[in-house]
C-alpha positions as a printed Julia matrix, in Angstrom:
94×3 Matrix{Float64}:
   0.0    0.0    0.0
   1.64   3.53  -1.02
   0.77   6.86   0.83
  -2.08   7.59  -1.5
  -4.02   4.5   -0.66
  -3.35   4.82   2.82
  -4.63   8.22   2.89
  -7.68   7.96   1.11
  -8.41   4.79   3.37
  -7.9    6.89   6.41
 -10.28   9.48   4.95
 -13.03   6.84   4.28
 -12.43   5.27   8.0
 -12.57   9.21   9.2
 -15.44  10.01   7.2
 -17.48   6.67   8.68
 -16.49   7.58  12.16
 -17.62  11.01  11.52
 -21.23  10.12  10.02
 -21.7    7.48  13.03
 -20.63  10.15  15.88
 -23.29  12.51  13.85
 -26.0   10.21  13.79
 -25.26   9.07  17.34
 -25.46  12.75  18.53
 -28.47  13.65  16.62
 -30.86  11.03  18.59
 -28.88  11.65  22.21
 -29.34  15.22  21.46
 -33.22  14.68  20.3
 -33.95  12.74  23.57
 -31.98  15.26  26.22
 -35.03  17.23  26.74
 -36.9   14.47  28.01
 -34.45  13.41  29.97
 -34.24  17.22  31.48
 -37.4   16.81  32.3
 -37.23  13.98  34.41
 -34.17  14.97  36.25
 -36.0   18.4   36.85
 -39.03  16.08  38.43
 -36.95  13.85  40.24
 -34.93  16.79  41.98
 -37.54  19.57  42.62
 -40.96  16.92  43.43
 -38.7   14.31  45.37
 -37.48  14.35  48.67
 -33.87  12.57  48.39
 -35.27   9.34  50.04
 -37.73   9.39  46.56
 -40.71  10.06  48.46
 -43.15  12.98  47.41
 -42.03  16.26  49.08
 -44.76  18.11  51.26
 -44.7   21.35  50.07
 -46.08  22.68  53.21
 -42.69  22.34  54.93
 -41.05  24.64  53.34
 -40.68  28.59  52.43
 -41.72  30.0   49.53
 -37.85  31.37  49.61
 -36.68  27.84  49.79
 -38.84  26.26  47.07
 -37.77  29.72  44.62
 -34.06  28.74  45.28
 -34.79  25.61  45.05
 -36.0   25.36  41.34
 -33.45  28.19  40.66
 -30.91  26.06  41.03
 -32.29  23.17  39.3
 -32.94  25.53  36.66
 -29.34  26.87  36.56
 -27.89  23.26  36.87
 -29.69  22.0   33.67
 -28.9   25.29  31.98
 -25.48  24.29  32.43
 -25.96  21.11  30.52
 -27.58  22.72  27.6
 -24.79  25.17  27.37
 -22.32  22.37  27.07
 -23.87  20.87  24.72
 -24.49  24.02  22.29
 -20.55  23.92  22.26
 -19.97  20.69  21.53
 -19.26  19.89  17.92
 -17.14  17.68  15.57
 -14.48  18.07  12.9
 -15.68  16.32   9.23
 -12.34  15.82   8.31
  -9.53  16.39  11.4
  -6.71  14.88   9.42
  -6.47  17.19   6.97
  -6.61  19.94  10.05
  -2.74  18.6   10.1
């Protein structure tokens, strides 16, 4: 196998990887609202034990902060995700 060959096979492995990362990334990214949602539910409904919280216990100051911070947290995950992103072709980058 000369250089040529072994480059253009390197481009057709990098170019599978690619589409297979893409396509991978398209349904995770489809389904992370979902799953937002039932963190959110699990966190701000939940006591940590899993039973139902009573929301008579507590504040109205304490439940704001509360889902402020849940808020904030899964803010934070949609912000990493807005940055991540892939290269088509990172070899010829080099």
């Amino acid at each position: 196998m000369d250089q040529n060959e072994f480059v253009k096979f390197c481009q057709q492995i990098e170019n599978q990887v690619y589409e297979s990362i893409k396509n991978t990334f398209s349904k995770k990214i489809q389904e992370i609202s979902q799953i937002a949602i039932e963190y959110f539910k699990k966190k701000f409904w939940y006591e940590e034990n899993g039973e139902a919280k009573i929301w008579s216990k507590y504040e109205d100051d304490v439940i704001d902060s509360s889902y402020k911070k849940l808020r904030a947290d899964l803010l934070d995950v949609f912000d990493t995700f807005r940055f991540l992103k892939t290269f088509r072709n990172p070899l010829k980058c080099k």
